[in-house]
C-alpha positions in Angstrom: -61.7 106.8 -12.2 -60.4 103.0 -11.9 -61.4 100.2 -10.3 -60.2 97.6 -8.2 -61.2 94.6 -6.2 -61.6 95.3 -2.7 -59.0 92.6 -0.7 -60.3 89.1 -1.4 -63.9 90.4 -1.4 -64.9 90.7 -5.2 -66.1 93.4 -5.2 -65.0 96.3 -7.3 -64.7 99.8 -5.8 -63.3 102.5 -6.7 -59.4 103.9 -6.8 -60.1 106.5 -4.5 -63.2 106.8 -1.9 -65.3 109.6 -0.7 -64.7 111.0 2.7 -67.5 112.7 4.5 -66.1 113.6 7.7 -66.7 117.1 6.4 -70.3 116.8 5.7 -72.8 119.0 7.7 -69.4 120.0 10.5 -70.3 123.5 11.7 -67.5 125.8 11.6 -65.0 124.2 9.7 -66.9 121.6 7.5 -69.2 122.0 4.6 -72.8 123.1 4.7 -75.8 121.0 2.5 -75.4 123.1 -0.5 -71.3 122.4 -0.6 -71.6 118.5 0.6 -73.8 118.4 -2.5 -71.3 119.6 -4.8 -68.6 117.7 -3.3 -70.6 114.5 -3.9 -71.5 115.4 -6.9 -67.9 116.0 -8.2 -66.8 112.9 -6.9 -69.4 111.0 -8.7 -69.1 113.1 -12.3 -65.2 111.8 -11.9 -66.7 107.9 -11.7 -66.3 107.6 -8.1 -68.9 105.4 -6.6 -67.6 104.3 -3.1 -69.0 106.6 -0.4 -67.1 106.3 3.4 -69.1 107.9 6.6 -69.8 107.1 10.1 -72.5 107.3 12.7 -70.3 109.8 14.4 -69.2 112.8 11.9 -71.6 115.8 12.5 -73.1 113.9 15.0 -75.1 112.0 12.3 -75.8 114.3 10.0 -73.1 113.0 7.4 -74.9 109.8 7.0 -78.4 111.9 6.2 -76.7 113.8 3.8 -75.0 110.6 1.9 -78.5 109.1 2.4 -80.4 111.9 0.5 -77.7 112.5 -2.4 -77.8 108.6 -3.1 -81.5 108.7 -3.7 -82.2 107.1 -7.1 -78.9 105.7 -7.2 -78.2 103.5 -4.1 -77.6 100.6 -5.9 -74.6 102.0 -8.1 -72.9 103.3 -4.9 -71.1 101.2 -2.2 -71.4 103.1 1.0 -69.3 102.3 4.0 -70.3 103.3 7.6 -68.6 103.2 10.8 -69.6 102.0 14.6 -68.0 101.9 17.8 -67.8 106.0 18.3 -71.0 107.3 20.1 -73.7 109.6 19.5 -75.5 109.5 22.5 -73.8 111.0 25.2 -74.2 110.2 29.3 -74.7 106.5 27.9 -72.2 104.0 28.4 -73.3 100.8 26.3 -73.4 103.9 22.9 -70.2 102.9 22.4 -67.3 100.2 21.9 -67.3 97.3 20.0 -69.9 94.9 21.6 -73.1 93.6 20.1 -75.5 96.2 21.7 -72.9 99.3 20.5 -73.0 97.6 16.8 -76.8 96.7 16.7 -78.2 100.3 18.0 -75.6 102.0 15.8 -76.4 100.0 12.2 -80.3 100.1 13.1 -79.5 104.2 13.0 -77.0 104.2 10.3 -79.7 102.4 8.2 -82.5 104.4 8.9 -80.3 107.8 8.1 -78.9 106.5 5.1 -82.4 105.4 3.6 -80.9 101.6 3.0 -82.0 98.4 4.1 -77.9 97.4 3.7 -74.6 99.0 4.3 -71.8 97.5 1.9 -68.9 97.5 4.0 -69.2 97.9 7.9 -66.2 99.0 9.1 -65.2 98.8 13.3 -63.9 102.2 13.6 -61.5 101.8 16.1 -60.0 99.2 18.6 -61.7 99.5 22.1 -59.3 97.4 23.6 -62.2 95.5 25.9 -64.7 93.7 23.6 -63.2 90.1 23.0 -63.0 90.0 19.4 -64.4 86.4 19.1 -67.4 88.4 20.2 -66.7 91.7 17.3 -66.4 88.6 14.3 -69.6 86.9 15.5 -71.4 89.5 16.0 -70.6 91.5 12.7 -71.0 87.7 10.8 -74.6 87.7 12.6 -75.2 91.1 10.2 -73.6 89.7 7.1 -75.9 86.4 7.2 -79.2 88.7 8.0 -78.1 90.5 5.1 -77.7 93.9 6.7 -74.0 93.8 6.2 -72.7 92.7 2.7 -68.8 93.6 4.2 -66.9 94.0 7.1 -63.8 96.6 7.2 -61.5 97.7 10.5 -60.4 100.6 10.9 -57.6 102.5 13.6 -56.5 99.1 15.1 -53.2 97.0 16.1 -51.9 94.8 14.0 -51.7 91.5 15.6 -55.6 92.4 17.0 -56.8 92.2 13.0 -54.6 89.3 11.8 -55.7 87.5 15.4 -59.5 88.6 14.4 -59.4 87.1 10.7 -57.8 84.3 11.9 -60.3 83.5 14.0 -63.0 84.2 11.4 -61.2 81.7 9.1 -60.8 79.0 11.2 -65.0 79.1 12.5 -66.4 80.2 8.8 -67.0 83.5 10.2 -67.1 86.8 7.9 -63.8 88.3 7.7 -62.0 91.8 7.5 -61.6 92.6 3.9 -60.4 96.5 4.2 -58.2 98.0 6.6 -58.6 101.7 7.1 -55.9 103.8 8.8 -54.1 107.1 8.4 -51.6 107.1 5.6 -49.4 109.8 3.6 -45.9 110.7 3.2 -46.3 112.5 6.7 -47.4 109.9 8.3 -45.8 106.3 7.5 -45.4 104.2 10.6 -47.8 101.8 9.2 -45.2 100.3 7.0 -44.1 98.7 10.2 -46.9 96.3 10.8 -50.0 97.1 9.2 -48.6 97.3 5.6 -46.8 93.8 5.7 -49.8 92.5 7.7 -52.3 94.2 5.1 -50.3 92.5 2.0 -50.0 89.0 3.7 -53.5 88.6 4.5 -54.7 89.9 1.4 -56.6 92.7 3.0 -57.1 96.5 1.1 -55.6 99.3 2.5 -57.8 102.3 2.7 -55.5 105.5 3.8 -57.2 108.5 5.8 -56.1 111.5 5.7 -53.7 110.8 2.7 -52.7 114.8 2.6 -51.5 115.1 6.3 -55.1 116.9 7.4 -54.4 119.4 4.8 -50.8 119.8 4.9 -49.8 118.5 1.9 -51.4 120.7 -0.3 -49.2 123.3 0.1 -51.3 125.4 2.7 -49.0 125.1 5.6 -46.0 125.9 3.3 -46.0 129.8 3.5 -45.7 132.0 6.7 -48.8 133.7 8.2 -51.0 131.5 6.7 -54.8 131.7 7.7 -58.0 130.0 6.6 -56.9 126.2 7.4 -58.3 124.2 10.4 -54.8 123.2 12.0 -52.4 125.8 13.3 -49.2 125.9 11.1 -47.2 126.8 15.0 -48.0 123.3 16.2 -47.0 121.1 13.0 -44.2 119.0 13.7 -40.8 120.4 12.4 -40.5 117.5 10.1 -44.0 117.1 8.9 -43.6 120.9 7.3 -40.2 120.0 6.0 -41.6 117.0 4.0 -44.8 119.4 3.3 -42.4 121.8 1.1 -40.0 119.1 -0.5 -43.3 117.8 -1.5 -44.2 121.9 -2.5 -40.6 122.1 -4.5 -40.9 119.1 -6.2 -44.8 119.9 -7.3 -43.6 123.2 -8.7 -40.6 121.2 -10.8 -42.8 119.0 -11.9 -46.2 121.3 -12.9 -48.8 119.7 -10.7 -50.4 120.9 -7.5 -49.2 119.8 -4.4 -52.2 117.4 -3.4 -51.8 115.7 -6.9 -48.3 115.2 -6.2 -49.1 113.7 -2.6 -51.9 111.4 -4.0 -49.9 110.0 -6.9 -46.9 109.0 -4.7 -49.1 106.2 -2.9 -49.3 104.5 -6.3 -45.9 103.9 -5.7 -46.1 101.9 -2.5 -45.6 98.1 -1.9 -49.1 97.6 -1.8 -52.2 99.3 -3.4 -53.4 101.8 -1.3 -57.2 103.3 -1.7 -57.1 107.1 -0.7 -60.2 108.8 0.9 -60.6 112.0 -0.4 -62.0 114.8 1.8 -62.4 118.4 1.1 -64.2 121.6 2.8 -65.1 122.8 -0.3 -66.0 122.1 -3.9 -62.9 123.6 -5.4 -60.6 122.1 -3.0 -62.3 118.7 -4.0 -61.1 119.3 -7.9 -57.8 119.6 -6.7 -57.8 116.3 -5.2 -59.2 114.9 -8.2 -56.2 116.6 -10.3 -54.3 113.3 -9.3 -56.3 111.1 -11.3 -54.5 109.6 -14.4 -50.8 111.6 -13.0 -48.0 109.3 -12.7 -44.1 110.6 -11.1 -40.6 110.4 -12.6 -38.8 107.8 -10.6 -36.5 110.4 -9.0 -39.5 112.4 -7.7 -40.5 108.9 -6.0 -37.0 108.4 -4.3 -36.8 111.9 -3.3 -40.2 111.8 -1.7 -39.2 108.7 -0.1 -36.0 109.9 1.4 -37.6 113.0 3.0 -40.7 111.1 4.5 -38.9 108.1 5.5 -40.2 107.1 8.8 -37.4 105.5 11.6 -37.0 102.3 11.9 -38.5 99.6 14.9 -37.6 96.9 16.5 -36.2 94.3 15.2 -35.5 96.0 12.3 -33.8 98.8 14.3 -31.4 96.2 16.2 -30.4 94.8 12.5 -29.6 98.4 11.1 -27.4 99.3 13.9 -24.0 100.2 13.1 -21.4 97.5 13.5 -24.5 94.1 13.9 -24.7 91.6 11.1 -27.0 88.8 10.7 -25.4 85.4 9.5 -25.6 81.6 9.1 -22.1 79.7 11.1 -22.3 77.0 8.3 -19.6 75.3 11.1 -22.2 75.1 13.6 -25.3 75.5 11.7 -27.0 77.9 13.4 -27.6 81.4 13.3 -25.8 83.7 15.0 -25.9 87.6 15.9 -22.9 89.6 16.1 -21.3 92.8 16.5 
């Protein structure tokens, strides 16, 4: 597995993270004997960045991650998430406030066995804590050297470019990652995130890079059973991408999920997949995509299929009949239809 810097942080991760939102979920997730194996494979590939968060299996994700890192802590970089609670009835267990991130790293730390988490990501946007308060508070960690990183995750674009901003003009800590949902089913982040992502010179971490599953071909087929979301309620045009995606596998010899993973290669900025799986040999599929590059016309068919509608003001400039021009005459701009 390659690596890469993470934004303007220096420090080198991994092409392709471990997700354990999987790890110790009854029902549909992965027992301790599976997470194992999972981890396990990931590592054996040369992965060595771990992502988690105080919330998945109400915890028990981060005890896992801490007990499979004994002996080798210090080779991984683990990533942990706060502002989700897991503590119910309590309404200071959550958000994005001091108290919600101090209670929720002194936990995470303690479950993980470390006395640092690499990269503390904000896992969502509460939309209520004033984010000079998140960047001071999260620098606070980084200078006690509890925190080495700080990531956002789930979050507007103008709140994260406003929030390093604001960190660069005090000497405060940064964003250096960006994590939000990403895959050829799911691309409106190329409306704000992406350009914002690239101009600030933050990395791009995609969840959910196969569509929750869809993507590897399991939704593809009728009377399909087994998988955790109900084929009935996928969107129309999320299963139509799902078997161009299928066709063009089959064409080209690869599994569907290798197919999926390779096309974000292709992007206008580097994008970091997580990689999640329920089981071991799931996993190996994902990791199938390593080292697999696409014919250009596979790229620009994928595109075309998954393109995602354009927004304002882009969608005022594509309408039929405007054009955008300078009036040398009177030397100003000037809209027309």
């Amino acid at each position: 597995m390659r690596v890469r810097l993470l934004g303007r942080s220096g420090l080198r991760v991994s092409e392709a993270w471990l997700g354990t939102a999987t790890f110790g979920e009854e029902g549909w997730g992965s027992d301790r004997y599976e997470s194992e194996r999972i981890f396990n494979a990931y590592t054996d590939a040369g992965g060595r960045c771990i992502d988690t968060a105080n919330c998945y299996s109400g915890g028990r994700a981060e005890t896992m991650v801490g007990e499979f890192s004994r002996g080798r802590r210090e080779e991984l970089v683990i990533g942990t998430k706060f502002t989700a609670t897991t503590r119910a009835g309590d309404p200071n267990a959550w958000g994005n406030h001091r108290k919600s991130l101090r209670q929720s790293l002194r936990a995470s730390l303690e479950r993980l066995r470390t006395d640092h988490i690499d990269i503390m990501w904000m896992h969502c946007w509460d939309a209520v804590t004033p984010l000079d308060d998140i960047m001071r508070a999260l620098d606070d960690e980084v200078r006690a050297g509890t925190v080495l990183h700080i990531g956002v995750s789930n979050s507007p674009a103008w709140a994260i470019a406003h929030a390093n901003t604001l960190a660069d003009l005090r000497g405060w800590t940064a964003f250096v990652g960006l994590q939000t949902e990403y895959s050829l089913v799911s691309r409106t982040p190329e409306h704000e995130l992406i350009p914002m992502a690239r101009y600030l010179g933050v990395e791009f971490v995609a969840w959910s890079p196969l569509g929750a599953g869809l993507l590897t071909g399991a939704y593809t087929g009728e009377g399909v059973t087994g998988t955790r979301l109900d084929r009935a309620g996928v969107p129309a045009r999320r299963l139509e991408v799902a078997a161009r995606v299928a066709e063009i596998s089959a064409g080209l010899g690869m599994p569907p999920a290798a197919v999926a993973l390779a096309w974000l290669r292709y992007r206008e900025i580097a994008v970091t997949p997580i990689l999640g799986a329920r089981t071991a040999a799931q996993f190996e599929q994902c990791l199938a995509w390593l080292g697999q590059e696409l014919p250009a016309d596979a790229v620009r068919a994928l595109d075309e299929v998954s393109a995602p509608a354009p927004i304002m003001p882009r969608e005022g400039l594509d309408m039929p009949g405007v054009d955008f021009y300078f009036d040398g005459g009177a030397g100003g701009a000037m809209l027309i239809g």
